[in-house]
C-alpha positions as CSV (number, residue, x, y, z in Angstrom):
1,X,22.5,-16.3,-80.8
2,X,22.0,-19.7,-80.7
3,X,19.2,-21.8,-78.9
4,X,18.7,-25.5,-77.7
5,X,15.3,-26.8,-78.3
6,X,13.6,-30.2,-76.4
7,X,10.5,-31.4,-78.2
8,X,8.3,-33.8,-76.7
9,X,6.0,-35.2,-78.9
10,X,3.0,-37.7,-78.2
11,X,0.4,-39.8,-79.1
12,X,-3.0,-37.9,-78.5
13,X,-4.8,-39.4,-75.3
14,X,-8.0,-40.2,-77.0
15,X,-5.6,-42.3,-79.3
16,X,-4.9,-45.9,-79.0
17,X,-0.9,-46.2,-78.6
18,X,-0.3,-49.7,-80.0
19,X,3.5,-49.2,-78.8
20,X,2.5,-48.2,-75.3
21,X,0.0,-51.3,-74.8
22,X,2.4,-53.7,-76.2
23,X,5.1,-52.3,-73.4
24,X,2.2,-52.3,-70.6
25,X,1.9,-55.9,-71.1
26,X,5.2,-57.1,-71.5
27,X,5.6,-54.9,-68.1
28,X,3.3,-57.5,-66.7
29,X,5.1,-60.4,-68.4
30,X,8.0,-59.0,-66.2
31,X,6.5,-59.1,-63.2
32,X,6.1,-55.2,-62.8
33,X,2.0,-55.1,-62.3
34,X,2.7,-52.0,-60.8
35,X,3.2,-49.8,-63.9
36,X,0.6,-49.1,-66.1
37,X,-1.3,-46.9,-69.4
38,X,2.5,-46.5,-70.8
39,X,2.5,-44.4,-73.8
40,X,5.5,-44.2,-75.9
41,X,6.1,-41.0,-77.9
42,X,9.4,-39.3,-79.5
43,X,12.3,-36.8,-78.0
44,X,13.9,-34.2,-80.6
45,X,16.4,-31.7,-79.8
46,X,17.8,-29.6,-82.2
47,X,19.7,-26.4,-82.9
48,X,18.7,-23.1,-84.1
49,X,20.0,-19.6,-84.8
50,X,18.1,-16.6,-83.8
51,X,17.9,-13.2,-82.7
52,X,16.4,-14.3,-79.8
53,X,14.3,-16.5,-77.8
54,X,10.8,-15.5,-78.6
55,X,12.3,-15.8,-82.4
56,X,13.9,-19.2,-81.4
57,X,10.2,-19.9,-79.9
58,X,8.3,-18.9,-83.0
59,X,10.9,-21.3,-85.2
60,X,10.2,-23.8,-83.3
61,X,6.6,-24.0,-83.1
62,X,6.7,-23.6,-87.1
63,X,8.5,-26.9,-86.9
64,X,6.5,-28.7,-85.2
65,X,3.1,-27.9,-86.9
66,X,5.0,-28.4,-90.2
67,X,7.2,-31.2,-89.9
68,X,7.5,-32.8,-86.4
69,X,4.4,-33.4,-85.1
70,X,1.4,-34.5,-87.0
71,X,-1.1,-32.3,-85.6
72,X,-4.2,-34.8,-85.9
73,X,-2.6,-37.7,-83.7
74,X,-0.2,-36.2,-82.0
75,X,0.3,-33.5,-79.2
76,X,3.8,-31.7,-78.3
77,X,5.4,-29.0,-76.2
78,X,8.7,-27.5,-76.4
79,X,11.5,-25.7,-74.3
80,X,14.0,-23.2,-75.4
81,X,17.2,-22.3,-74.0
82,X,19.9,-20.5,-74.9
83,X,23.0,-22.3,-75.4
């Protein structure tokens, strides 16, 4: 069975985010005062084959502690659906 996955993955909050204070300023520069503490992280989606979603799941999570996500700046969370 195959499974979509949607990773979100982000900049810790105790973290500076150098990308989401350069965008809070420009914001400013715009003349949008209004929006504020931006932080800027990364979207993944991928594909994977299982037997089923707690499998998918269990894949997934593997990927992100290995590969996606670095554990020590970065948070993430995930979805799984069936495709």
């Amino acid at each position: 069975m195959k499974f979509k996955a949607e990773i979100d993955v982000m900049p810790l909050k105790e973290l500076l985010d150098p990308q989401g204070k350069a965008v809070t300023s420009s914001m400013k520069n715009l003349g949008l005062p209004e929006v504020d503490n931006v932080r800027i992280g990364k979207h993944i989606t991928l594909e994977i084959e299982a037997a089923d979603k707690a499998t998918a799941e269990s894949k997934v999570e593997e990927a992100c502690k290995k590969l996606l996500a670095n554990a020590i700046m970065e948070s993430y969370a995930f979805e799984v659906q069936p495709l």
